[in-house]
N, C-alpha and C positions, 0 to 999 in steps of 0.2 A: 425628170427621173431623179430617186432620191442618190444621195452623193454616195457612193460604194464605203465600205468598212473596211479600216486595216484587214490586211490578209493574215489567219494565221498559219504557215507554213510548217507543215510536219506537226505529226502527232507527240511532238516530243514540247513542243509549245505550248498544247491543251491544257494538260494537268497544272501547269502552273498558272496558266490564264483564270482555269476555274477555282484552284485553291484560292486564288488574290481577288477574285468576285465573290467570294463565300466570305471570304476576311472582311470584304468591305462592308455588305451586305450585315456580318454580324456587328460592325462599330456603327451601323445606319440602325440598325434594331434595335442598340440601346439606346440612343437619341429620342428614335421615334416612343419607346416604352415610357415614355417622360415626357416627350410635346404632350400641350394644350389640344383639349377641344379645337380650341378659338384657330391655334396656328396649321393642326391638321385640317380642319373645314377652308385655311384659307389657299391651301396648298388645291383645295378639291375646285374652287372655285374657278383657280387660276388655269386650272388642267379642262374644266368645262368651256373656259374662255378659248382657250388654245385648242382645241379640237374641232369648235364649231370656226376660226377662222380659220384654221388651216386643213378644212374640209376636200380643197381643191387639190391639195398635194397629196391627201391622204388616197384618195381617190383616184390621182394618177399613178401611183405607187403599187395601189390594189389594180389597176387595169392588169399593169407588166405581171403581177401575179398570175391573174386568171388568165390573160394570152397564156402563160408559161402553160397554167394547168391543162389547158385545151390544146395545144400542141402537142400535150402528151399524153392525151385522150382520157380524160380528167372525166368521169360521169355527169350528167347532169346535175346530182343532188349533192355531189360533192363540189361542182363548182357552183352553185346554190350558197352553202354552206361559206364558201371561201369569198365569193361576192360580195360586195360592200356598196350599197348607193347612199345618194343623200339623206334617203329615210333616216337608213338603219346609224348612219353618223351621225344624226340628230337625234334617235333614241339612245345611241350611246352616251352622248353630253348628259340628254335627258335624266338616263340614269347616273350618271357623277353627280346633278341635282340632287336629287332624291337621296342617294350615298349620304351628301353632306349634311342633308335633312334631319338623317334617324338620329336619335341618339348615341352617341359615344358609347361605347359598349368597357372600356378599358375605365377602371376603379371602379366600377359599379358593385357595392354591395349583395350579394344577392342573399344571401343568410345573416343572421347576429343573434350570439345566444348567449346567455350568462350562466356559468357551474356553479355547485353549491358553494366553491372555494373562492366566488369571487372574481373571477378572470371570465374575461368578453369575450369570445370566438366571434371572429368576424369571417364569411367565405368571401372572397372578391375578388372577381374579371381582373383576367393578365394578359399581355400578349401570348401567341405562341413563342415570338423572336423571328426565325426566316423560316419562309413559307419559297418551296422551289413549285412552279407549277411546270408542266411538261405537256402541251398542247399540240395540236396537230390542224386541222384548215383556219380553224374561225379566228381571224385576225382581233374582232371584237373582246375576244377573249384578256386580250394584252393591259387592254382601257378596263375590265370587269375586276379582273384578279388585281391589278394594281390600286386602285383607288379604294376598292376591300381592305387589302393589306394594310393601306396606307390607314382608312377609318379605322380598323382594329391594332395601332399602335403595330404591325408586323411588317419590316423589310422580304420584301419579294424579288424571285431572281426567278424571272420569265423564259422559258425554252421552245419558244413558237416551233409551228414547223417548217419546211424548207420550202411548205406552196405557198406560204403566206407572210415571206420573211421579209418582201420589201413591205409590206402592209405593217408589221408589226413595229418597225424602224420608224415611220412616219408619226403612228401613234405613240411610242415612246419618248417621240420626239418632244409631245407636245405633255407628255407626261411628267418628263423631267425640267421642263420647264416650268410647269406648277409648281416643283418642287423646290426650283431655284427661289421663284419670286419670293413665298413663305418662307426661306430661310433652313429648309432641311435639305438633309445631305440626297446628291441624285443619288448616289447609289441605294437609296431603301425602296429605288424599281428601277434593278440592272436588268438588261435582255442580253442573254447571250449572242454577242457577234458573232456568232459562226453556224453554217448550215453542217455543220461535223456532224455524224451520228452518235460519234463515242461522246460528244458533250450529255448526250443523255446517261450512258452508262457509270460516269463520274458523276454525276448528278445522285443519283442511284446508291450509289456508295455515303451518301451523308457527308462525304466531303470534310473527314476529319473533324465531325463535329460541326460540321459548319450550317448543315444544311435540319430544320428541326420537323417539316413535316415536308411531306409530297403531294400534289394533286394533279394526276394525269386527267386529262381533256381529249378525247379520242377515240381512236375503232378500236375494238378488242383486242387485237394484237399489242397495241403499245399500253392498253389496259394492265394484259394477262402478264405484258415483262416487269411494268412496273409492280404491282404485287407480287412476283415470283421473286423479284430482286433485290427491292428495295430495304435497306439496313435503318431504314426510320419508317415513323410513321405515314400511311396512306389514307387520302380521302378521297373514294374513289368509287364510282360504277363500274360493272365489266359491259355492263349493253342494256339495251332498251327494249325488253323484248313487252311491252307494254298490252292490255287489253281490256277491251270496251266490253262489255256485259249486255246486251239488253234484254231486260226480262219482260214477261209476258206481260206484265202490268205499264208498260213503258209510252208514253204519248210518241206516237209514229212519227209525227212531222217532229219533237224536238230528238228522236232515236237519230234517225234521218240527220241533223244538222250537227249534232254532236258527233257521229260516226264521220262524215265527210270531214268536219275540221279536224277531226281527232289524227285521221290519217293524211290528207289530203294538203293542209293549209301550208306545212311546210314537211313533206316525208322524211328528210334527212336530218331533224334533230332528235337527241334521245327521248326528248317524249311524245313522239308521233305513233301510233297504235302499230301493233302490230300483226294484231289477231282481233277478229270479231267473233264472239261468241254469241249465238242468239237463242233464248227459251222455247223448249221444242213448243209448249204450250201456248207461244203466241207467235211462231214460225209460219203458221196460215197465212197472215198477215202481213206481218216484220219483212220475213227473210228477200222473200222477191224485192218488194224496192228496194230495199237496204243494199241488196248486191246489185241489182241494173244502175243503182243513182252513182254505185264504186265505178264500175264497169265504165257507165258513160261519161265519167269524171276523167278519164283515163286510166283508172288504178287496176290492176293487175287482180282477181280474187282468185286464189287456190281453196279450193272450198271438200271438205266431205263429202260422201254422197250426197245426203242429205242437198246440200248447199251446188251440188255439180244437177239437181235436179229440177231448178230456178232456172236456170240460163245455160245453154250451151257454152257459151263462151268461158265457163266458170273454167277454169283447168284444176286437176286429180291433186290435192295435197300430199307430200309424203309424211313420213313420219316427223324428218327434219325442219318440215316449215313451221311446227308448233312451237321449235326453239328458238328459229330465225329474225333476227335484226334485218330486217329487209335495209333500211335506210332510204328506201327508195317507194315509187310508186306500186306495190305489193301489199298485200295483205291476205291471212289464212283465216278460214272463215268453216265455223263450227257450230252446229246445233247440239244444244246440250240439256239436258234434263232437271232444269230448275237451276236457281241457285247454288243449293249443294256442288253440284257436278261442275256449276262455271269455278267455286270457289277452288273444287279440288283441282280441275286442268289450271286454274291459274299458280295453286301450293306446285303443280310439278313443272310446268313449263314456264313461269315465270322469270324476272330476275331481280323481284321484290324493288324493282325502280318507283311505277305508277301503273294505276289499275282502275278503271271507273265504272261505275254501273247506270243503267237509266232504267228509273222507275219510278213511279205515280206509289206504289205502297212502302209508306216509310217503315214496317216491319224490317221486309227482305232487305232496303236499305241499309240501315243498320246493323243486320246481322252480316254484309258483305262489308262495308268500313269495318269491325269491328274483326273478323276472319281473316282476310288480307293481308296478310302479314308484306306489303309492302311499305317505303316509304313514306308514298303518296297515292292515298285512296280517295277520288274521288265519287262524290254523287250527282247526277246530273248535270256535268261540265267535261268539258273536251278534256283529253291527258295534256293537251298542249300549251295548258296554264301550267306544267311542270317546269319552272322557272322561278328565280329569285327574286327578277322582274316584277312579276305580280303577283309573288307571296308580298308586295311593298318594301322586300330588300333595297332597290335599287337597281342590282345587279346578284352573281351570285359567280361563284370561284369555280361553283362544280354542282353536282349530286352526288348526295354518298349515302350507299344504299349499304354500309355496313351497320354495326349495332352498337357502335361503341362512339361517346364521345359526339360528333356530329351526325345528323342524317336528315336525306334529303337535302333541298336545294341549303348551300353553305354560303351564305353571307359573314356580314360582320362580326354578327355575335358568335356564330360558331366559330369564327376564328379565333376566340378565344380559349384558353383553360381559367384556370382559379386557383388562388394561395388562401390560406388561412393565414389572418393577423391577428396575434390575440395579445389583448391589453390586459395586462398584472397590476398589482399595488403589493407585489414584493412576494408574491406565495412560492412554496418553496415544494417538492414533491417529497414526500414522509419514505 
């Protein structure tokens, strides 16, 4: 069992606990704005050492979690989600590899222009400074957002949530041990010790300056407060309401294998499908095994008429399952009249996260990437590559399906903004 945290006692402790983690956090941000390459890779190195040896602690730390969760009759997808095996600790290390791999995202020039007056503009990669992230099961999340921060030059101040609080401790453990060996301050990845709720709502508050972006991790609800609340900026999805397309031109057997992974491989992350839509014009065909292979997979289909006329077992869709984050083994399932029609139920039920299509005619292709006004529009691939993972991030802090600044899955570089440096020989403005 990992060794328990000072206690802190009364809420009158909080606010100075987290002002003095935001203080530190902000003197870890300027350090970090200024390491090397060389010393921030060697920090990643040391934290991939330390995770894969102390995979056994981390994993009995995560047990006492998930007992807690299922005592308290925790779902299946949600203790999914909160479970931790050896695999997934050795994909984590995997990606702090990969992390350390990419490029340095921090001085990177990305423009340079000369005016007629002789002066250089240069645009070039900055950190943010601190990045507060606010998380709820995925313990994985701790080692993701961290090692991010840490490659994009930003101090990070982790808010796991309360089912995965011994899980996140183990891993920090071995986080800030990276940190020590290279030579940087632990605090540029504090987790806050306490299972307190109002540590969220101080958090929320920017923290006197302290705190320079947000990135909630979670079910809608802790979504919907932190956009509602938050006095800085947000990188954020509200939900997953994700959907597979398949049009009448679509190869059955790869329809077939990309609808099951889509939903099926893991239900409870945001990019597990949530809706299948199928082309009335290749519904002959399509739609019947498309829903008996859900059906016998174990998955739930809520289907149209159309769709309740395949299988008895189909059950009556309402109006509300078109907007539904199932998270779970469920999926709503709709015959639709061409492209057009998939594109417009996806413009209104959507939540512009991810959205795929399967089809053999690269026309209609194209015109659905290009409509979709989601983040991430796939063609012929499951939504469940909706991940930083295998954009070759490494890892990824979030999805942020808004419009501004980042979008879609956020790694290192979108952890960045940009300053303009501009080089004179003395010009003076008339």
């Amino acid at each position: 069992m990992t060794a328990p945290l000072k206690a802190i006692d009364g809420s009158a402790d909080l606010p100075a606990l987290m002002s003095e983690l935001a203080a530190r956090a902000r003197a870890a941000a300027r350090v970090l704005a200024l390491a090397s390459p060389e010393q921030k890779n060697n920090a990643l190195a040391a934290m991939e050492r330390a995770i894969r040896a102390n995979a056994p602690t981390i994993l009995n730390a995560n047990a006492e979690d998930v007992a807690e969760a299922r005592s308290t009759g925790a779902s299946p997808a949600f203790v999914d989600r909160l479970a931790l095996t050896r695999a997934r600790i050795d994909a984590m290390a995997d990606g702090i590899s990969i992390v350390r791999e990419i490029p340095d995202p921090v001085g990177v020039v990305t423009e340079s222009w000369r005016r007629p007056n002789g002066m250089v503009i240069e645009r070039v990669r900055v950190p943010l400074g601190v990045v507060a992230v606010i998380f709820e099961s995925r313990p994985n999340v701790a080692a993701d957002a961290g090692v991010l921060c840490l490659k994009s030059g930003n101090a990070v101040i982790l808010r796991g949530g309360s089912d995965s609080f011994r899980s996140c401790r183990a891993i920090h453990d071995c986080l800030t041990q990276g940190l020590r060996e290279a030579g940087l301050p632990e605090a540029a990845i504090t987790l806050v010790p306490t299972r307190d709720r109002a540590a969220v709502g101080l958090l929320l508050t920017g923290l006197s300056g302290g705190v320079d972006v947000i990135v909630p991790r979670g079910g809608k609800s802790l979504v919907a407060r932190v956009e509602a609340e938050a006095r800085v900026p947000v990188f954020a999805h509200l939900e997953g309401v994700n959907h597979v397309y398949v049009d009448h031109a679509a190869n059955l057997e790869m329809a077939k294998s990309i609808v099951l992974n889509a939903k099926m491989r893991r239900p409870g992350v945001c990019g597990a499908a949530e809706t299948l839509l199928v082309d009335r014009a290749g519904a002959a065909t399509a739609l019947k095994p498309l829903v008996e292979m859900l059906i016998d997979a174990g998955c739930e289909v809520r289907g149209d008429a159309a769709v309740q006329r395949t299988d008895a077992r189909v059950k009556p869709a309402s109006d509300e399952d078109w907007d539904t984050e199932y998270e779970d083994a469920i999926i709503a399932a709709k015959v639709v009249d061409g492209v057009d029609e998939a594109i417009a139920h996806i413009h209104n039920h959507g939540s512009h996260h991810t959205d795929a299509i399967v089809t053999e005619d690269e026309a209609t292709a194209r015109k659905f990437l290009d409509e979709v006004d989601s983040a991430i529009v796939l063609h012929n691939a499951s939504t469940q590559f909706a991940d930083g993972g295998e954009f070759g991030f490494g890892a990824e802090i979030g999805i942020a399906t808004g419009k501004f600044h980042a979008r879609g899955p956020v790694g290192a570089e979108q952890l960045t903004s940009f300053k303009y440096r501009i080089h004179g020989t003395g010009q003076t403005r008339p």
